[in-house]
Backbone of each chain as ProteinMPNN parsed JSONL, in Angstrom:
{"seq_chain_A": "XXXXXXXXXXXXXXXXXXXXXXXXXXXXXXXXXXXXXXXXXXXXXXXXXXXXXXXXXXXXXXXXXXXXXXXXXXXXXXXXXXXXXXXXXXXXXXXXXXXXXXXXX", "coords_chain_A": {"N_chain_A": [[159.953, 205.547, -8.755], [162.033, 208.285, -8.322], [163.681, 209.668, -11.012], [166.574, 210.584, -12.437], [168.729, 212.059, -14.612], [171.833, 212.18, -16.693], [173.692, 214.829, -18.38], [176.493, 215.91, -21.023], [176.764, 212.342, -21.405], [180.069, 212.342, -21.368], [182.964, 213.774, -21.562], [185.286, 215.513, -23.459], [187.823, 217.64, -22.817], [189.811, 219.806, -23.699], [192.813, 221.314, -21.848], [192.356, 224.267, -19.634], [189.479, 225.396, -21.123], [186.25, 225.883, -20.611], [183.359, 224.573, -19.443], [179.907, 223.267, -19.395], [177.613, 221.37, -17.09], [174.925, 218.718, -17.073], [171.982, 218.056, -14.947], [168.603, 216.267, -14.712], [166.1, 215.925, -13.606], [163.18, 213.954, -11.842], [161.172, 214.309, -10.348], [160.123, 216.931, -7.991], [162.507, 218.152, -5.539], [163.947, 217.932, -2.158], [166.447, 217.866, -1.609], [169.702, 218.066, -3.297], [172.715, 216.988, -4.809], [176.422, 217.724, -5.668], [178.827, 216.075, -6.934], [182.127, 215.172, -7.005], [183.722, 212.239, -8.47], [186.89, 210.684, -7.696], [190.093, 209.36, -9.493], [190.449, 207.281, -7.841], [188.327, 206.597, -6.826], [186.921, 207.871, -4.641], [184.278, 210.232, -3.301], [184.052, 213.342, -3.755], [182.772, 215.88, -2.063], [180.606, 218.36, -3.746], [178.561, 220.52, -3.9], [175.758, 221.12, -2.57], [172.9, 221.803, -3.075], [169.651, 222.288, -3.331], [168.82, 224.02, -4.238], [169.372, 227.505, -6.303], [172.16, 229.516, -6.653], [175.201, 228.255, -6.485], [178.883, 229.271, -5.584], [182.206, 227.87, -6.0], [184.786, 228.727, -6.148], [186.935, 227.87, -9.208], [184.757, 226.072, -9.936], [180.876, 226.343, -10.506], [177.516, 226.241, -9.667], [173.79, 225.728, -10.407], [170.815, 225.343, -9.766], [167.315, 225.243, -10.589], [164.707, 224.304, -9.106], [161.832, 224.918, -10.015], [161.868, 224.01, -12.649], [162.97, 221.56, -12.53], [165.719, 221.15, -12.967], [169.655, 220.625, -12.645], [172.524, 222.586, -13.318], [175.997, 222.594, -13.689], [178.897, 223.989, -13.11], [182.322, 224.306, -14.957], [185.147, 226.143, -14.919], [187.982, 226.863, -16.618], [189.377, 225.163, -17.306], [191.152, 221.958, -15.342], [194.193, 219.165, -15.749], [193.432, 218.352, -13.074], [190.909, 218.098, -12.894], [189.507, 216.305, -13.873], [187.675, 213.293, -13.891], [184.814, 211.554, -12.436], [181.409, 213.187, -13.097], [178.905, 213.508, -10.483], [175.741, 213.895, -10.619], [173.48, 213.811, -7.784], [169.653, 213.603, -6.524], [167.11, 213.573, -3.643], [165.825, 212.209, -0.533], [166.08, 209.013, 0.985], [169.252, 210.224, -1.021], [169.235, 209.81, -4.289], [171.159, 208.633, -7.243], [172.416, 209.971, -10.275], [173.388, 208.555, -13.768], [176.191, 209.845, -13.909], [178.336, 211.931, -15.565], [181.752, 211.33, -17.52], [184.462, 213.146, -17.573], [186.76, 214.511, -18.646], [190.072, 215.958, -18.974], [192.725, 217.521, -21.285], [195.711, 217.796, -21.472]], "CA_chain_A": [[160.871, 206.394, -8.025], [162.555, 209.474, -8.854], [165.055, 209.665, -12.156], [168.332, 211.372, -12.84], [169.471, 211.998, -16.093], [172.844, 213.47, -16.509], [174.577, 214.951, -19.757], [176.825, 214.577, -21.604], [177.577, 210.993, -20.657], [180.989, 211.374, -21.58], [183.463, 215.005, -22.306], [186.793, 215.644, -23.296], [188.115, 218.975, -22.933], [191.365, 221.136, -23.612], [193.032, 222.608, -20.756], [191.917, 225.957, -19.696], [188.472, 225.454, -21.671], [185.174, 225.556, -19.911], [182.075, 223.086, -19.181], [178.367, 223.159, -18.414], [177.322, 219.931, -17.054], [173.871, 219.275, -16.759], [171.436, 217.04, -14.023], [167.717, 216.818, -15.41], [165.174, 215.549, -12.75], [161.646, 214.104, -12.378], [160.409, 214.925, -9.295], [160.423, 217.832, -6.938], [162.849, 217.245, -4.259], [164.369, 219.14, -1.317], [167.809, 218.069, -1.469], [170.415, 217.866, -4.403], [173.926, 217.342, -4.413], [176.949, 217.067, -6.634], [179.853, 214.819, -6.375], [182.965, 214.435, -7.854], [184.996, 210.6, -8.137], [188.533, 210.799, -8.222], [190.426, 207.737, -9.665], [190.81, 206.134, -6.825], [186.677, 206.284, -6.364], [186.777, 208.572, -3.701], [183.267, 210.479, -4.089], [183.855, 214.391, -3.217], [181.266, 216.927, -2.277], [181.383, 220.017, -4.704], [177.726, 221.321, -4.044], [174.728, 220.987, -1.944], [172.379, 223.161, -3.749], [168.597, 222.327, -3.502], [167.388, 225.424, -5.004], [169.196, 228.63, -6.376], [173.056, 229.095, -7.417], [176.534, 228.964, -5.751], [180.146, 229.215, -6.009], [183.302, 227.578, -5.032], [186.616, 228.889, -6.567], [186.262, 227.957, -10.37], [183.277, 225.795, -10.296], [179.895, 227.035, -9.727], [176.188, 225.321, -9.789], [172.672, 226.362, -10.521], [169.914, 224.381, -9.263], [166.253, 225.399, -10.706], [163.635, 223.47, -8.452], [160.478, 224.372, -10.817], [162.025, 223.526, -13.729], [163.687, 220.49, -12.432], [167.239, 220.579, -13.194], [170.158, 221.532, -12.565], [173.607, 222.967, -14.017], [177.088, 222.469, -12.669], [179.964, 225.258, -14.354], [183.656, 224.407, -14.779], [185.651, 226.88, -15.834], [189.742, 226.802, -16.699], [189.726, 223.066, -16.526], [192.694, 221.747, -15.208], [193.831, 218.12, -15.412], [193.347, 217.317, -12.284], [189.143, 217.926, -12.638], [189.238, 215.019, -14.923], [187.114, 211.978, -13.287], [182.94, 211.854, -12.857], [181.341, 214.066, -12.115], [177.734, 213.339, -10.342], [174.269, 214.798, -9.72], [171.91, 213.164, -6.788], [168.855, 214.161, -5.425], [166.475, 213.22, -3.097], [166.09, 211.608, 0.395], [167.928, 209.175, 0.532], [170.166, 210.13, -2.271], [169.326, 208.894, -5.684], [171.989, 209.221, -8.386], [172.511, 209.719, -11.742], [175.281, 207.476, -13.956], [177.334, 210.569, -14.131], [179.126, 212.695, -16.997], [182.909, 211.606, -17.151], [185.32, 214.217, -18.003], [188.787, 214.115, -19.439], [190.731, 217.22, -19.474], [193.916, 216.721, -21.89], [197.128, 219.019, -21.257]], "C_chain_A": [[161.393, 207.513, -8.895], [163.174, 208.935, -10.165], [165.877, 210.724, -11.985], [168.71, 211.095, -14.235], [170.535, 212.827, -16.227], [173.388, 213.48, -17.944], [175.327, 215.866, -19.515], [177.115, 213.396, -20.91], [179.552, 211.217, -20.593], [181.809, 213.089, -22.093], [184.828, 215.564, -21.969], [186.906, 217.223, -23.492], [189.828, 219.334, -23.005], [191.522, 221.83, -22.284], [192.605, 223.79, -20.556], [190.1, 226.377, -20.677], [187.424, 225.188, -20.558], [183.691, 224.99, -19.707], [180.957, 223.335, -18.904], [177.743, 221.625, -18.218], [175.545, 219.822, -16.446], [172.947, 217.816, -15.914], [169.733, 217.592, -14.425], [166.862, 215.569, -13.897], [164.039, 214.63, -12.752], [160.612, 214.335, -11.767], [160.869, 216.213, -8.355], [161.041, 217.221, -6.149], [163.551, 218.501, -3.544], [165.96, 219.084, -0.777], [168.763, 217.653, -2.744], [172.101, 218.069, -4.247], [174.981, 216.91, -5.658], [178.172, 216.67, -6.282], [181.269, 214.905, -7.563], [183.664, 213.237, -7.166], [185.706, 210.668, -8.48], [188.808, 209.33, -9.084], [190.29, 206.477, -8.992], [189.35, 205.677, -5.914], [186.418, 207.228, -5.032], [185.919, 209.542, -3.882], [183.698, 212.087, -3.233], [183.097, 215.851, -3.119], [181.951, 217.979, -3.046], [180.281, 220.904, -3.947], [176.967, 220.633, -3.463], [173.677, 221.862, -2.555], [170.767, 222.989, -4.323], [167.802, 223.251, -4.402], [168.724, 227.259, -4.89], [171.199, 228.213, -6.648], [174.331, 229.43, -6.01], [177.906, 228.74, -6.034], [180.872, 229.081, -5.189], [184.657, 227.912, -5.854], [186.015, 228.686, -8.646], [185.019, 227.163, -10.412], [182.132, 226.546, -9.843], [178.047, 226.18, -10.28], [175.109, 226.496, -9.462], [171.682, 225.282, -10.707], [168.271, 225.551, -9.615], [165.157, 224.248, -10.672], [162.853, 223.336, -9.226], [160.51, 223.965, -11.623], [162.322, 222.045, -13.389], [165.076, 220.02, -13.13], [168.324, 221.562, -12.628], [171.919, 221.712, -12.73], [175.172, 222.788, -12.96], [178.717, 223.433, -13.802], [181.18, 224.629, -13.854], [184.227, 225.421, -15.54], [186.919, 227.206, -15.974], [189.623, 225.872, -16.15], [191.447, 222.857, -16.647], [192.48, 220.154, -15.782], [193.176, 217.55, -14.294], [191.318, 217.275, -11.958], [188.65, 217.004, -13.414], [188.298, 213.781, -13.625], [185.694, 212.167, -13.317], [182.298, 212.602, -11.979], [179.389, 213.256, -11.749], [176.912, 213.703, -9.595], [173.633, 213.797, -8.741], [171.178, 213.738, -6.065], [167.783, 213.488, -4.573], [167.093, 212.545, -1.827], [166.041, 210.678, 0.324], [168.085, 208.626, -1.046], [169.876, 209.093, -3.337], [170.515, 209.501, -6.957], [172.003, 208.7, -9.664], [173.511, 209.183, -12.347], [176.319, 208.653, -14.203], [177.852, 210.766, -15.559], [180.621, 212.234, -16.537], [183.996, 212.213, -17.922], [186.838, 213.795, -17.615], [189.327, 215.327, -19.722], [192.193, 217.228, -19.952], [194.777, 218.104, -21.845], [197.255, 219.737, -22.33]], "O_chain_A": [[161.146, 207.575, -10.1], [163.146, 207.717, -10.343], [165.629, 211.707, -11.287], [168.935, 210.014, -14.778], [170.433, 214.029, -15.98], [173.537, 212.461, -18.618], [175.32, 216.59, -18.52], [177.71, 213.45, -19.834], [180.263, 210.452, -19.941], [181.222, 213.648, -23.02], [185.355, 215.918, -20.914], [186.168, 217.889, -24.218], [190.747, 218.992, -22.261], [190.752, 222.618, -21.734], [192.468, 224.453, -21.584], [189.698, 227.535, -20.789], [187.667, 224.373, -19.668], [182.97, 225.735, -20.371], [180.921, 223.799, -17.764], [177.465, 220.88, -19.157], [175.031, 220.594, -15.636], [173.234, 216.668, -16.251], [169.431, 218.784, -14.482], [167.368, 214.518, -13.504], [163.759, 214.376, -13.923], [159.473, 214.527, -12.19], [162.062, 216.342, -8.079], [160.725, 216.088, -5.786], [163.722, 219.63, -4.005], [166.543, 219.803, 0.035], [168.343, 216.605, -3.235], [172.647, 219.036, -3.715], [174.679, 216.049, -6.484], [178.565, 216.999, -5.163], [181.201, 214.689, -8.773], [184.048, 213.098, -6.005], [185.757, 210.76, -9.706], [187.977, 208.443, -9.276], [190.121, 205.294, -9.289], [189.185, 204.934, -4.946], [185.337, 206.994, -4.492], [186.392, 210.251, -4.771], [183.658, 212.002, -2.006], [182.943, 216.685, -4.012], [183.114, 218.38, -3.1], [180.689, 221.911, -3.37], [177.155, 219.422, -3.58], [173.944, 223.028, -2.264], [170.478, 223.388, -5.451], [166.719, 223.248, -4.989], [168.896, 227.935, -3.876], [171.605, 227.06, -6.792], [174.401, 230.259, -5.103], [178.095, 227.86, -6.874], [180.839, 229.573, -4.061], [185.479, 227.016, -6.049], [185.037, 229.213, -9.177], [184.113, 227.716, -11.037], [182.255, 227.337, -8.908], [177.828, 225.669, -11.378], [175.19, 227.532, -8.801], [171.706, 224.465, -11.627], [168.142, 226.563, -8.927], [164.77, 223.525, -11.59], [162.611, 222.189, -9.603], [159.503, 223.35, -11.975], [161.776, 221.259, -14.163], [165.398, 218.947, -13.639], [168.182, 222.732, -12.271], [172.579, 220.835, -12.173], [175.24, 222.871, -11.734], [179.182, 223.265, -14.929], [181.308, 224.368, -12.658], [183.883, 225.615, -16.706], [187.135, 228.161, -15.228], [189.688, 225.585, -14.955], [192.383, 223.215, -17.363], [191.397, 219.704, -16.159], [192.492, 216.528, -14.352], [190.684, 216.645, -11.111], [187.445, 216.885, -13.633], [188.663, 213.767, -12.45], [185.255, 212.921, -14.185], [182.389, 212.756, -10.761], [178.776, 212.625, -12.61], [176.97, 213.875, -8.377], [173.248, 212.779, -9.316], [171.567, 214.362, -5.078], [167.57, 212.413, -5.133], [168.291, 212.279, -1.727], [165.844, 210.564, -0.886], [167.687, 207.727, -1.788], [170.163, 207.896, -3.32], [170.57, 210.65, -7.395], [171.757, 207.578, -10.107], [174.593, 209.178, -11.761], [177.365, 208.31, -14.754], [177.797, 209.952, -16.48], [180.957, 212.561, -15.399], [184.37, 211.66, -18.957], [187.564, 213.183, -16.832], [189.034, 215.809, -20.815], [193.009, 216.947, -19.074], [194.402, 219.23, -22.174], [198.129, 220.601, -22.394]]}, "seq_chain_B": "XXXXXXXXXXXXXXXXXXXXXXXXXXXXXXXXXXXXXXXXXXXXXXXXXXXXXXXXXXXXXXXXXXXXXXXXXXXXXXXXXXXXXXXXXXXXXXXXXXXXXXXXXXXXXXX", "coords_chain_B": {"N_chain_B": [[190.066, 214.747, 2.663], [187.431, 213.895, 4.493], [186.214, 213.163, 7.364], [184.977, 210.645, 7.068], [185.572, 207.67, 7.499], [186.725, 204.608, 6.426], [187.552, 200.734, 6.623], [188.829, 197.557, 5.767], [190.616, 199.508, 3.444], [190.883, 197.485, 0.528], [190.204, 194.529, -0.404], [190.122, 190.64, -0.472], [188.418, 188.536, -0.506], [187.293, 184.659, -0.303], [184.499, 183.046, -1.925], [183.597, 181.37, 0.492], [183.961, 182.693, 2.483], [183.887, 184.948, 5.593], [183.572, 188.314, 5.928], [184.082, 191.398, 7.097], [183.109, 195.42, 6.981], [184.303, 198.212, 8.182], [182.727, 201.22, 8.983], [183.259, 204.406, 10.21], [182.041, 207.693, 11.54], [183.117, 211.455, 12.011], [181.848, 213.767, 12.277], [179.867, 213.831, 13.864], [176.966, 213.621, 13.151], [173.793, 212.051, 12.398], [172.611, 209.955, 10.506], [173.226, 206.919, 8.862], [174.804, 205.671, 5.677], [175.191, 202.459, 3.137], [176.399, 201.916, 0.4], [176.485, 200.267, -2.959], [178.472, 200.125, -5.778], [178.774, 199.048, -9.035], [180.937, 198.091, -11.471], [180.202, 200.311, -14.262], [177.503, 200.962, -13.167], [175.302, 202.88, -11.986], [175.752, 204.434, -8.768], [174.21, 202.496, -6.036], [172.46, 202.478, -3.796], [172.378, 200.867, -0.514], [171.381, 200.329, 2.735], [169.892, 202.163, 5.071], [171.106, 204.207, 7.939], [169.047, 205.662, 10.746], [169.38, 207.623, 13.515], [170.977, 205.283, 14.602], [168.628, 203.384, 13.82], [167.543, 200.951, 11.181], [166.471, 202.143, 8.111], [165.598, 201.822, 5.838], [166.216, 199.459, 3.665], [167.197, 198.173, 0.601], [165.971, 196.01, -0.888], [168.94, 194.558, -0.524], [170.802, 191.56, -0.698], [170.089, 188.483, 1.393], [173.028, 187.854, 2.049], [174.608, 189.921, 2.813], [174.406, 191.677, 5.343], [173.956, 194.58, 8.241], [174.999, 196.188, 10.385], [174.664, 198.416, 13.298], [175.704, 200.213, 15.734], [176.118, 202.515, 17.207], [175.578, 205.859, 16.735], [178.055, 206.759, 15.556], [179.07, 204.735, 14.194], [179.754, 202.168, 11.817], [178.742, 199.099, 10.451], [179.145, 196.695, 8.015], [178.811, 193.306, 7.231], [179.668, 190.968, 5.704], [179.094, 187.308, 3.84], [179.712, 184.456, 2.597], [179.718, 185.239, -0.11], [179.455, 186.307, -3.396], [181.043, 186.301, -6.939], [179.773, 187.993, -8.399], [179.275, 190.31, -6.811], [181.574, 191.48, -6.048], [182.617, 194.446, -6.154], [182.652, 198.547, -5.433], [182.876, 199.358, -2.206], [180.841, 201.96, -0.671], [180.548, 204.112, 2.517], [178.54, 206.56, 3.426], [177.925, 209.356, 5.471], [175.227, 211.423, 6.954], [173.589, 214.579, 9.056], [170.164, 214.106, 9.296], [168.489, 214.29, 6.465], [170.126, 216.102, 5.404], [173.073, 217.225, 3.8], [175.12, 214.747, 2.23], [178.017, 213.138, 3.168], [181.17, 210.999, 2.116], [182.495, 208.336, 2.92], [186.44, 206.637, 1.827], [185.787, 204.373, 0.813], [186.066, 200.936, 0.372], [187.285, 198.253, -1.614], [186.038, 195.677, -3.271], [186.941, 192.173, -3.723], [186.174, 189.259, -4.877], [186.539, 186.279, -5.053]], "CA_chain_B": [[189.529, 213.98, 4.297], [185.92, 214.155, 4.454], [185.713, 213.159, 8.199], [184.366, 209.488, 7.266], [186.47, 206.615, 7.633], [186.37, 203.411, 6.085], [188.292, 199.991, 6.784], [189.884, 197.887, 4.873], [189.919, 200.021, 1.622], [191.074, 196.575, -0.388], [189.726, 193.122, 0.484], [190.141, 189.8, -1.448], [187.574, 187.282, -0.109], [186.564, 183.63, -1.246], [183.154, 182.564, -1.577], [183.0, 180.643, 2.013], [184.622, 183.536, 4.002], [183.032, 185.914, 6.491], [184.583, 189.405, 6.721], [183.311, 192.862, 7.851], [183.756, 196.398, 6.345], [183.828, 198.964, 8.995], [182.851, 202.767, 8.593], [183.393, 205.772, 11.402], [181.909, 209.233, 10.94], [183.491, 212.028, 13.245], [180.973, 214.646, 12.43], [178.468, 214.045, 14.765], [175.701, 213.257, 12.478], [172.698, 211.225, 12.853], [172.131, 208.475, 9.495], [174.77, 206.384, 8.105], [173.805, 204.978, 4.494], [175.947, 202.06, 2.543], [175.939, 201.949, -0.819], [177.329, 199.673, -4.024], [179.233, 200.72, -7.023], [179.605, 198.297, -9.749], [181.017, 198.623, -12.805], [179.709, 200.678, -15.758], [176.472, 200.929, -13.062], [175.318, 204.231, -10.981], [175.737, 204.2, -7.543], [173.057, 201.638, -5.819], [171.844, 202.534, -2.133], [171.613, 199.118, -0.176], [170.789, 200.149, 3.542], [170.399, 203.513, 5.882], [170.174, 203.617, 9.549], [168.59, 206.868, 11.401], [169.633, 207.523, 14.788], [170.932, 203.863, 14.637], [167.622, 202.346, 13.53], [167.604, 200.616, 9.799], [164.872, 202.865, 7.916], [165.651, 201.378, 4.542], [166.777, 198.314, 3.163], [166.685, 198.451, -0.669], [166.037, 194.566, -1.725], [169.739, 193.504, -0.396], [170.335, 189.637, -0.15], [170.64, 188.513, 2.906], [174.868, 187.61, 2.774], [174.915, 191.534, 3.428], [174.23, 192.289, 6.804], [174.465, 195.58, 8.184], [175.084, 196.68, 11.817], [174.91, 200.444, 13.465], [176.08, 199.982, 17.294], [175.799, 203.807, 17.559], [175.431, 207.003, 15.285], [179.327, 207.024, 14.822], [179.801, 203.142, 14.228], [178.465, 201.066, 10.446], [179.607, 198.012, 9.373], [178.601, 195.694, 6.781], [179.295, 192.267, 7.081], [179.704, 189.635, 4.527], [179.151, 186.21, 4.108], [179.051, 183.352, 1.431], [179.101, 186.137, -1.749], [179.608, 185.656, -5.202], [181.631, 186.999, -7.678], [179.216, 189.289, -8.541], [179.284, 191.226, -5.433], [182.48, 192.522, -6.443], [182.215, 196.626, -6.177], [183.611, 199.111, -4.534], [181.691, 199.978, -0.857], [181.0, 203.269, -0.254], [180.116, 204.571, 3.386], [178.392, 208.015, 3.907], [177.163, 210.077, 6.7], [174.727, 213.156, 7.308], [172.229, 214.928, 9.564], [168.74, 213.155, 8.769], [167.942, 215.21, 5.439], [170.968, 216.808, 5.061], [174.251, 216.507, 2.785], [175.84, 213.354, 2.422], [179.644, 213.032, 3.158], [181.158, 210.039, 1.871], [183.997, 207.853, 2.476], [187.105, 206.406, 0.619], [185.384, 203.305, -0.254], [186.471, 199.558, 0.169], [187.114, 197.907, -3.243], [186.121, 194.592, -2.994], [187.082, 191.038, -5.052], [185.256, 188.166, -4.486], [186.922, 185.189, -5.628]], "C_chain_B": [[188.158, 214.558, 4.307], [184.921, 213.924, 6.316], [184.784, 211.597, 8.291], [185.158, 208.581, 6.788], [186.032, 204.829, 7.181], [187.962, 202.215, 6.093], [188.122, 198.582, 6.313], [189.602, 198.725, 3.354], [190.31, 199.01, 0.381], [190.915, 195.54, 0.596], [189.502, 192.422, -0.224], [189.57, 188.578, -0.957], [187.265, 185.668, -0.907], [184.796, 183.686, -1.005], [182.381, 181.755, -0.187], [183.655, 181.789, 3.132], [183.655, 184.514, 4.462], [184.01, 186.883, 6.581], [183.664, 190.851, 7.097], [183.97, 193.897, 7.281], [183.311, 197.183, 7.453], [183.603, 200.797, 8.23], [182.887, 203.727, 10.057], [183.383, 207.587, 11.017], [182.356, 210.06, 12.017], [183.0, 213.359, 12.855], [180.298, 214.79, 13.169], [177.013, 214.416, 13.501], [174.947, 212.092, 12.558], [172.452, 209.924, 11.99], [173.644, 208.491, 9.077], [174.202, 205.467, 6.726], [175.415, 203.768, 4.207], [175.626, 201.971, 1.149], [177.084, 201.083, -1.757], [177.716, 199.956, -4.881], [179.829, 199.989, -7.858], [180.159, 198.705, -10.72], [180.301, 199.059, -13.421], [178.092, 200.934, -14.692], [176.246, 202.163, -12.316], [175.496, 203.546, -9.441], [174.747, 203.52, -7.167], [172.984, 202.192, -3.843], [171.543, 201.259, -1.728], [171.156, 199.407, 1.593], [170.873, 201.649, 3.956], [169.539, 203.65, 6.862], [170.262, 205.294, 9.527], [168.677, 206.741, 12.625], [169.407, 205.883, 14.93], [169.887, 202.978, 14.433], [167.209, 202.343, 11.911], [165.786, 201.275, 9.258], [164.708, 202.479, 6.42], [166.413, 200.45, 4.238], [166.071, 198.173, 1.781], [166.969, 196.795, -1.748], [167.362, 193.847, -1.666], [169.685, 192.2, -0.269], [171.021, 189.833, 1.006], [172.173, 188.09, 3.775], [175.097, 188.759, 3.013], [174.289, 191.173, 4.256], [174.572, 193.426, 7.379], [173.973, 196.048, 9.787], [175.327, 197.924, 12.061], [175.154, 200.189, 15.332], [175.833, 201.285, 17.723], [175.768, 204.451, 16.225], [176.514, 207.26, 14.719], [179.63, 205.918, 14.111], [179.056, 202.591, 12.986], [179.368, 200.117, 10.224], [178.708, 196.965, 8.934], [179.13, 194.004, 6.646], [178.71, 190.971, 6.158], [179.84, 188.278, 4.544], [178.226, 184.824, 2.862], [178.835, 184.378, 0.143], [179.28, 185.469, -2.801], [180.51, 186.33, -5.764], [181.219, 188.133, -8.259], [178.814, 190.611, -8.133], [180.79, 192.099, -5.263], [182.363, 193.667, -6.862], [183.172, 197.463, -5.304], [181.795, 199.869, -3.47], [181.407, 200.85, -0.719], [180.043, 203.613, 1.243], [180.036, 205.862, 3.331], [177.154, 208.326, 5.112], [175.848, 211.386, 6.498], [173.667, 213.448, 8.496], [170.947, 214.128, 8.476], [168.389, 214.897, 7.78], [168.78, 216.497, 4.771], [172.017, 216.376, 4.112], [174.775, 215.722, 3.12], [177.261, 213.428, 2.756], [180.049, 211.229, 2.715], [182.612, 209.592, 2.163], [184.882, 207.492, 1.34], [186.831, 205.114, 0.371], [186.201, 201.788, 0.445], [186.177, 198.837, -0.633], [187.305, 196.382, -2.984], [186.195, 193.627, -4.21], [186.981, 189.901, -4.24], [185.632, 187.002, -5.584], [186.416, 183.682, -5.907]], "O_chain_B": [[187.959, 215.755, 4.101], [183.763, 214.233, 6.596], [184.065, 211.334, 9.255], [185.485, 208.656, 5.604], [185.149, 204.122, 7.667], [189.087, 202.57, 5.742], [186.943, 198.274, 6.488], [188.722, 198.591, 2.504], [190.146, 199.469, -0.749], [191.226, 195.479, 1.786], [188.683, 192.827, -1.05], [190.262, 187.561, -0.998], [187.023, 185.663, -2.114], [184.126, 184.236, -0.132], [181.192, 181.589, 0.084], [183.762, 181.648, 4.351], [182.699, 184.863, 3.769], [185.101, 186.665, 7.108], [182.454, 190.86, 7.323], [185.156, 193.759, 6.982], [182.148, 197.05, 7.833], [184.183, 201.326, 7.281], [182.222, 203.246, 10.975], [184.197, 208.364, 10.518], [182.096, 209.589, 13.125], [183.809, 214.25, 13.115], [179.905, 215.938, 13.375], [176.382, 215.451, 13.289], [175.559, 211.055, 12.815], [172.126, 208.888, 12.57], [174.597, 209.264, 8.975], [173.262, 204.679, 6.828], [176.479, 203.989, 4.785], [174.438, 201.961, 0.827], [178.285, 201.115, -1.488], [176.687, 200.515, -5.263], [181.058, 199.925, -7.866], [179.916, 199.88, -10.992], [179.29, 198.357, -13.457], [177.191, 201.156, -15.501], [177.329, 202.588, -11.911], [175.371, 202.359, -9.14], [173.863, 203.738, -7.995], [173.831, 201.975, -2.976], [170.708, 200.547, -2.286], [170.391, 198.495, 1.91], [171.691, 202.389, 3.411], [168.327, 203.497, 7.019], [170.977, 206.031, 8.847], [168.1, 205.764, 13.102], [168.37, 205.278, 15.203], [170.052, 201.812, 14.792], [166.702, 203.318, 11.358], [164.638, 201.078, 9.657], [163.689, 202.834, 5.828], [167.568, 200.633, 4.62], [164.853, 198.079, 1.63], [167.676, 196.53, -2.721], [167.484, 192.814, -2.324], [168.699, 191.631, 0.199], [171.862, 190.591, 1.489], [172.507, 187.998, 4.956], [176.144, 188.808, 3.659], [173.486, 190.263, 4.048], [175.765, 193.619, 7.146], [172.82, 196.195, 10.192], [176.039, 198.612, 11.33], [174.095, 199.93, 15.905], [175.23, 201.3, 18.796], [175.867, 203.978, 15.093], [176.515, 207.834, 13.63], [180.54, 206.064, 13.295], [177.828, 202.528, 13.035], [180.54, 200.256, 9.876], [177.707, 196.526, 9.5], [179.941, 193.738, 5.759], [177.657, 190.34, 6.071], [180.74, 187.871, 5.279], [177.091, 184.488, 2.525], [177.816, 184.278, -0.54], [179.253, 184.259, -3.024], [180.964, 187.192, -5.012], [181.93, 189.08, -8.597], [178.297, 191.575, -8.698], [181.014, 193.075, -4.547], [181.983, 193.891, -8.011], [184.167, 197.111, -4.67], [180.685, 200.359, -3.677], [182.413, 201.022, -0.03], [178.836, 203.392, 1.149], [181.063, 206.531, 3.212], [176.084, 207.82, 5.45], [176.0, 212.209, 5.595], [172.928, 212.528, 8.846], [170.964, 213.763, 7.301], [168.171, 216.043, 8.175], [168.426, 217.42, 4.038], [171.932, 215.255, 3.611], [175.087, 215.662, 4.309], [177.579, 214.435, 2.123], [179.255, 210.331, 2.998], [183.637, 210.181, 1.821], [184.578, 207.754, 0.176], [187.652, 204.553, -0.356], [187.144, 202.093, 1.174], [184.995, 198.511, -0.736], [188.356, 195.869, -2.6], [185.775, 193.892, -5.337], [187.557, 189.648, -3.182], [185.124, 186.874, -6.698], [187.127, 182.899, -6.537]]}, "name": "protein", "num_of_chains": 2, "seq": "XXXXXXXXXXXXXXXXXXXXXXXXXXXXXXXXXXXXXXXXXXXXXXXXXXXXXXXXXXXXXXXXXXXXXXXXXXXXXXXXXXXXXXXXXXXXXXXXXXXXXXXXXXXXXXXXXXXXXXXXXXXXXXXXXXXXXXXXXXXXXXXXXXXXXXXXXXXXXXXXXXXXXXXXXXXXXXXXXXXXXXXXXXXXXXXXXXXXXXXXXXXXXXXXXXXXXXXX"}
């Protein structure tokens, strides 16, 4: 079956500092999505983004299909973007163990 | 609010009890997936119905059970677990091949 590899496993950041998080592939696929989990496990969509780049407020994602991977931007981390963040692609949804981020006041 | 509903979001079972986790999507979308979340493990996919008919079942045992009455309606019912079946639930929705939405989970302990 597919893989997911996500890095870093694991990244603390300074307030107001900014992130590239990265989702590495192994097959072509036609859907990709990224996720953040709050504390309380609650999994929330950030990005849908099969193929090509987009933006929501400060984050923003870049999905390259031929290469097979693909990028997720934070930028002026707050606390509250602290928890995991995670790539999945494929039908249905395979995911990766997630990068979890710590942003310290 | 994501539009997908899950019930109870805490549940403290023994090993001889029977209970049920419900989910309700109010999107109007077509598959409903469930999925497991143990500790320290990635997310695990364990069933997903398509226009209410089970199109995947990913090696669950058979004390899961998993019912779709319609395209809005999932529930998961339990019976005889283990302690190791302690996770947190996660219910999500989408169009067949589209983005997932996910609920807030039911965090289960299996005594």
């Amino acid at each position: 079956g597919i893989q997911v590899e996500q890095s870093p496993p694991d990244l603390i950041l300074q307030e107001g500092a900014n992130s590239t998080l990265r989702c590495n592939f192994s097959d072509s696929v036609n859907n990709l999505q990224w996720f953040h989990q709050n504390p309380w496990g609650q999994l929330i969509n950030l990005f849908y983004i099969p193929s090509g780049t987009k933006q929501n407020g400060r984050l923003s994602a870049t999905t390259v299909a031929t290469e097979r991977y693909s990028l997720l931007y934070i930028s002026s981390s707050q606390t509250t973007d602290s928890g995991v963040y995670f790539c999945a692609v494929g039908t249905p949804l395979v995911f990766g163990k997630g990068t979890r981020l710590s942003v310290i006041a | 609010e994501t539009g997908v509903t899950q019930t109870p979001r805490h549940l403290v079972m023994g090993m001889t009890n029977k209970k049920s986790l419900k989910c309700e999507q109010h999107l109007g979308h077509n598959a409903m997936y469930w999925y497991k979340q143990s500790a320290k493990k990635p997310l695990e996919l364990m069933f997903v119905y398509n226009f209410k008919e089970q199109t995947e079942n990913n090696s669950v045992p058979s004390r899961f059970s998993p019912e779709c009455p319609n395209s809005s309606h999932l529930f998961l019912h339990l019976h005889t677990l283990q302690p190791e079946d302690s996770a947190l639930y996660l219910c999500a929705s989408s169009r067949v091949g589209g983005a997932q939405y996910f609920g807030p989970g039911t965090r289960l302990l299996v005594l």
